[in-house]
C-alpha positions as MATLAB code, in Angstrom:
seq = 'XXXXXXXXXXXXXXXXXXXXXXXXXXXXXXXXXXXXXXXXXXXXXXXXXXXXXXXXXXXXXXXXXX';
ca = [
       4.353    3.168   -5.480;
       0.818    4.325   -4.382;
      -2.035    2.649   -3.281;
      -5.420    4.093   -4.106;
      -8.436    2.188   -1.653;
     -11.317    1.706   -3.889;
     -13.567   -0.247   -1.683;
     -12.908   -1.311    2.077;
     -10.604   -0.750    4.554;
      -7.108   -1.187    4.541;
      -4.334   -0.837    7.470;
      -0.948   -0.429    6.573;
       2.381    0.361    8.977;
       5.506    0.679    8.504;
       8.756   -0.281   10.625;
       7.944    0.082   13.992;
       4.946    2.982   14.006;
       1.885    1.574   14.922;
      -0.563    1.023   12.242;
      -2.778    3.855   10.248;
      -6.063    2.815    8.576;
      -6.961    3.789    4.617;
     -10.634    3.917    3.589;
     -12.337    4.479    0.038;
     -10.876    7.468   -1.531;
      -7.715    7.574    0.508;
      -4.616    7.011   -0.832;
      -1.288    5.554    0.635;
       2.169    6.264   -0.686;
       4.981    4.021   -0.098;
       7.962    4.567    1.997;
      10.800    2.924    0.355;
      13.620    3.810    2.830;
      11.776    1.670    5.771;
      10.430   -1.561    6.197;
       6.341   -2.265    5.227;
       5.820   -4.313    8.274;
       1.785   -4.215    7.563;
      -0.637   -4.109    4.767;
      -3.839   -6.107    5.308;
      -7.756   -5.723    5.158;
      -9.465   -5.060    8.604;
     -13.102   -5.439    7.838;
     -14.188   -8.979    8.034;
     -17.574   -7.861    5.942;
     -15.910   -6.425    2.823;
     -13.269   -6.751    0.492;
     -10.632   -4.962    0.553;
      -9.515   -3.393   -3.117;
      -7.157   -1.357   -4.048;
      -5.247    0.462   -7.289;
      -1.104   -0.151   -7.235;
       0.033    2.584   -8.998;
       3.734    2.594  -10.063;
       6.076    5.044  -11.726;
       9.134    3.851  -13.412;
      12.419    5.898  -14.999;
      12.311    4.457  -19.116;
      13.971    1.651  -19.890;
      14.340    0.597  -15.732;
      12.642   -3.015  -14.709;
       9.763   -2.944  -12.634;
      11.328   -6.054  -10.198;
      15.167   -6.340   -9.242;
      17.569   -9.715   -8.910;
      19.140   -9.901   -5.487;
];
C-alpha cells in the first residue's frame, strides 16, 4: 500500500521510530513487516487527504479472516 498526500499534512511512524511528517506531493509506502504505530493529521487548520493506493496478485482478497 501507498499513500499519496494530496492536501495537508500527515505524520506517520512506525514501530518504535519516532514519527516522519508527509506533505502535498509526498508519498508514503507501507511497511508491512512492522507495526504502523502512527498515521494522523497534524495541522489543526486543514484537512488532511490522502490517495490509498493498493496492488493486489489476481484473484487474492483485498482483507484477510484471522
Amino acid at each position: 500500500m501507498a499513500a499519496f498526500i494530496v492536501e495537508g499534512v500527515a505524520e506517520s511512524a512506525y514501530d518504535d521510530e519516532a514519527p516522519r511528517q508527509y506533505r502535498a506531493g509526498e508519498t508514503l509506502q507501507d511497511r508491512p513487516d512492522v507495526p504502523h504505530t502512527l498515521f494522523r493529521n497534524c495541522d489543526p487548520e486543514r484537512p488532511l487527504r490522502f490517495l490509498t493506493i493498493y496492488a493486489l496478485e489476481p484473484g487474492r482478497a483485498y482483507a484477510t479472516e484471522p
